[in-house]
C-alpha positions in Angstrom: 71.8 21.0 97.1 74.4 21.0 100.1 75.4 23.7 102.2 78.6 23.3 100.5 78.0 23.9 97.2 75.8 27.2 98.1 79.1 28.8 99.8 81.4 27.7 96.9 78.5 29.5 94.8 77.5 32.2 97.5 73.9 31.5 96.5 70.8 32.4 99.1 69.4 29.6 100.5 65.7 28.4 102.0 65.8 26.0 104.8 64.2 24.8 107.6 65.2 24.9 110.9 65.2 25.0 114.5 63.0 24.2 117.3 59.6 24.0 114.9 61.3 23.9 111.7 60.4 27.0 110.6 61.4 28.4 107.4 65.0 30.4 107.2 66.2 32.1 104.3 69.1 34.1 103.4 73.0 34.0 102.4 75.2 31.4 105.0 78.6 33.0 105.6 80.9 30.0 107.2 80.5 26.6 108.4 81.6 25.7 112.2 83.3 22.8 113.9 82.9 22.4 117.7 82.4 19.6 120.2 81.5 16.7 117.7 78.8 19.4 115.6 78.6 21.5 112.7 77.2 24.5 112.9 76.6 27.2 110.2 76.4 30.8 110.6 74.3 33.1 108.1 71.7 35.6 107.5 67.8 34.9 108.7 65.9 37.5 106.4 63.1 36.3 108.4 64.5 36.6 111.7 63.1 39.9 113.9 60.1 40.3 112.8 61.5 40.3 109.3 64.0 42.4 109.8 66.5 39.9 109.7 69.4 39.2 111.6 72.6 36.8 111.6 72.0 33.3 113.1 73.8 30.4 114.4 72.3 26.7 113.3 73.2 23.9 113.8 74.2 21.6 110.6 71.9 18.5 111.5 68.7 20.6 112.3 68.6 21.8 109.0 66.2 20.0 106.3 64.9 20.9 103.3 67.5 23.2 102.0 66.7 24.9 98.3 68.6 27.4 96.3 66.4 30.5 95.8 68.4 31.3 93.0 69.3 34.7 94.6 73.7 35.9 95.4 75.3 37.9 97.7 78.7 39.2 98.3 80.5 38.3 101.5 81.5 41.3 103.1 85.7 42.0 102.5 86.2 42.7 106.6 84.1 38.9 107.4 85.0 37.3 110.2 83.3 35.0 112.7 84.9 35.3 115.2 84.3 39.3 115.7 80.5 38.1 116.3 81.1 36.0 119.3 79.9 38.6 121.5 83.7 39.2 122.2 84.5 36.4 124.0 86.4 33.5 122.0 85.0 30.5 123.5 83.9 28.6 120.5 80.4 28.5 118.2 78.4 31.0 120.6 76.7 34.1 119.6 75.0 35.6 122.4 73.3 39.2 122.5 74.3 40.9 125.8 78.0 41.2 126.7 78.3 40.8 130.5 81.6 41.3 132.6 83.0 38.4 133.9 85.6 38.2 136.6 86.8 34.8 137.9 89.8 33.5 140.2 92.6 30.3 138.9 94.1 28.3 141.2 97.1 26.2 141.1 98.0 24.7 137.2 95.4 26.5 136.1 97.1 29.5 136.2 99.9 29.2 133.9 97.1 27.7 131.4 94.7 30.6 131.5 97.4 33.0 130.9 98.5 31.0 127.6 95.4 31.5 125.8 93.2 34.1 124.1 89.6 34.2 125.8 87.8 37.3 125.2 88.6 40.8 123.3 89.2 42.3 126.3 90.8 40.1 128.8 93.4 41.2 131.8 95.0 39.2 134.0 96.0 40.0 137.8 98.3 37.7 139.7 98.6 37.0 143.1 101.3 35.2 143.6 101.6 34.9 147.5 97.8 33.3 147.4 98.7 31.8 144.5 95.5 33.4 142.4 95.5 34.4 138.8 92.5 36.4 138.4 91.0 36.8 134.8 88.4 40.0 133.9 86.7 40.0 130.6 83.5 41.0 129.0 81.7 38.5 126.7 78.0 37.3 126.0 79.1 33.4 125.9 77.8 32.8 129.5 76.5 28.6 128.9 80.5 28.2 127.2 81.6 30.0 130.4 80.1 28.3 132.9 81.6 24.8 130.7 84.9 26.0 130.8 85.0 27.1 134.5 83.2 23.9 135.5 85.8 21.9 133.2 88.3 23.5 135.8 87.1 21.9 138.3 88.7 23.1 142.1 90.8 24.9 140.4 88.7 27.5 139.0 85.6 30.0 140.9 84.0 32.8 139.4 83.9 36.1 141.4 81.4 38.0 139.2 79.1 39.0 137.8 76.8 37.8 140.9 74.0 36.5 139.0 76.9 34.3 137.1 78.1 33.4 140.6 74.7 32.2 142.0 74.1 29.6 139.0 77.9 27.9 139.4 76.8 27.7 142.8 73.5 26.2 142.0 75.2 23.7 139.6 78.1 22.3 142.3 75.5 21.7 144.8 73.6 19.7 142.6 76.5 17.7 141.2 77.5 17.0 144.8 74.4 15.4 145.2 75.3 12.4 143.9 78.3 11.9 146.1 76.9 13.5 148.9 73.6 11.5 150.2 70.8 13.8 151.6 
């Protein structure tokens, strides 16, 4: 059976998945393009104990799929995106939302100001230092660090300061191979 078929049919499936391809079952609500990978996001009636709990997997870790001959209903107010931990950076779905402040420079200014990032996001300019500043909330911290990294000298995160530490962490060790110890 393919994944397609069970959301044409919105059947429950079985599959196995993940890190020891343990079993996951339950309905899969919407199939996910990003960076080259599929990824599908559902229902894990295992997950928590066996409470249950919606999942992100990704498409080629998942083997074994079977329709347990079980249907649900997707819910009228679905959408992904509101499960992204309110940021809007992609197939992410974190837990904790953090606050995330961090400083544009240059080009990168005019571009961060043209898009939609997180829920929450406000901007703060300072054009005589020629900072935009961008404040947010969101749980996507991995995507974050990506995207401000992507930015290269144009882009440095203020906050949060644990956030701060690990970009720092991360430049020093790419400098490493330019810089010879």
């Amino acid at each position: 059976m393919a994944i397609s078929v069970a959301f044409a049919k919105e059947v429950t499936v079985s599959v196995r998945a993940g890190e020891h391809w343990k079993e996951k079952r339950g309905p899969q609500f919407a199939v996910w393009l990003e960076d080259g990978m599929y990824f599908v996001f559902g229902f894990d009636e295992n997950a928590d104990g066996g409470n249950g709990g919606e999942r992100l997997f990704n498409l080629s870790r998942m083997r074994n799929l079977e329709n347990t001959g079980e249907t649900f209903a997707l819910p009228g107010n679905f959408e992904f995106a509101s499960r992204c931990g309110g940021g809007r950076f992609g197939a992410f779905k974190g837990a904790e939302k953090v606050q995330y402040e961090i400083e544009f420079y240059d080009d990168a200014r005019q571009f961060v100001k043209s898009c939609v990032w997180a829920d929450d996001q406000v901007f703060y300019d300072e054009d005589e230092e020629d900072i935009t500043t961008i404040k947010f909330s969101s749980s996507q911290s991995m995507k974050i660090m990506e995207w401000i990294l992507s930015q290269g000298v144009r882009a440095r995160p203020i906050a949060p300061e644990s956030f701060v530490k690990r970009w720092e962490n991360e430049v020093r060790g790419m400098s490493r191979y330019i810089m010879p110890d």
